[in-house]
N, C-alpha and C positions, 0 to 999 in steps of 0.2 A: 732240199732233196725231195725228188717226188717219191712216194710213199706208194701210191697203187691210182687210178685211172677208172673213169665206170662211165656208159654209158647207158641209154637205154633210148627208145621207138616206140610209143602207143597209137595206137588207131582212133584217132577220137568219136567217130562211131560207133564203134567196137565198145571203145570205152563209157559211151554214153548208153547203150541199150543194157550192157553188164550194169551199168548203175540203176538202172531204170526196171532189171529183174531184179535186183536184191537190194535196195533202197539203204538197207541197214551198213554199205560196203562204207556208205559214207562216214559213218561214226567210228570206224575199225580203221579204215585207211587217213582219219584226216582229224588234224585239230577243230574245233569248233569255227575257230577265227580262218582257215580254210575254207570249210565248210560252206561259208556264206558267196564263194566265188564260183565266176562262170565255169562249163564244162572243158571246155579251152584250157582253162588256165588250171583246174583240176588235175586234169589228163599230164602234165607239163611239170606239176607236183608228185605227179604216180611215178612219172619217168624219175625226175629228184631222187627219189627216197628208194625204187629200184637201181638206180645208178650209182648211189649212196650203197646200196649191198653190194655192188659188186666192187667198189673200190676196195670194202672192208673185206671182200673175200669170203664173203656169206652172212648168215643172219641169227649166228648165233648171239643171243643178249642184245638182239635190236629188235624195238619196237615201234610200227605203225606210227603212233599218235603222240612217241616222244620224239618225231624229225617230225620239222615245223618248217617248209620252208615263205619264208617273211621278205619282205620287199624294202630296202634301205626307200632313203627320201630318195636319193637317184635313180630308184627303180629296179638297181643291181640285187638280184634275186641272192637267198643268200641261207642256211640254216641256223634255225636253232636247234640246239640239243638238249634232252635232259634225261634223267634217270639212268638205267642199263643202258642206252644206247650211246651217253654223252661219254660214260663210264669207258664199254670199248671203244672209242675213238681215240680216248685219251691213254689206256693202254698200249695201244697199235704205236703210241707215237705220235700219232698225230697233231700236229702245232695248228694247220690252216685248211679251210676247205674250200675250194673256188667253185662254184655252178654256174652253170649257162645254162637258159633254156630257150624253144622256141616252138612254133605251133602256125604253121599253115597247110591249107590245102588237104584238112583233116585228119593229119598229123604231128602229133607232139614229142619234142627230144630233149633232155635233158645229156649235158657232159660235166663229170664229176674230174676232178684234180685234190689229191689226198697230199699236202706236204708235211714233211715235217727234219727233223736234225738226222744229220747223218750216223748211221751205229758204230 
């Protein structure tokens, strides 16, 4: 059963001159191993983890740097979770998370899919 739905739209522009004022956004919005990827694929991670709040229905007890999202060997983009944020997810109910993302033409989207057992 679907649980809640999120998406989100970044300007990767937009997104790159905001990093490029505040340098520090990168250590608060992103895991280390994040970190080290291009602005593209950043941007496309921001959308993730906003689209990821909106499934949850807001951000309480979620945090920044414990949504990871990681790349299986197929490429299929995907999260990890820990601490407070793994915590509500797994209160909500929620069993599985699907994400998509995608980034052309200076913008990046993430689509979030929350399932989990019927109440």
């Amino acid at each position: 059963m679907i649980i809640g739905t999120g998406i989100d739209l970044v300007d990767i522009p937009r997104f790159v001159r905001t990093v490029e004022r505040t340098p520090k956004l990168l250590q608060r919005l992103f895991t280390p191993a994040e970190q080290t990827l291009r602005m593209s694929s950043l941007a496309a991670r921001y959308a993730a983890k906003e689209a990821l709040i909106k499934t949850l229905g807001g951000s309480d007890g979620v945090h920044w740097t414990e949504i990871e999202v990681a790349s299986a060997e197929s490429g299929k983009p995907h999260f990890v979770l820990t601490g407070t944020t793994a915590a509500v997810v797994e209160e909500r109910g929620i069993t599985a998370l699907h994400l998509t993302l995608t980034h052309d033409a200076g913008l990046a989207a993430a689509f979030v899919v929350a399932e989990g057992a019927p109440l």
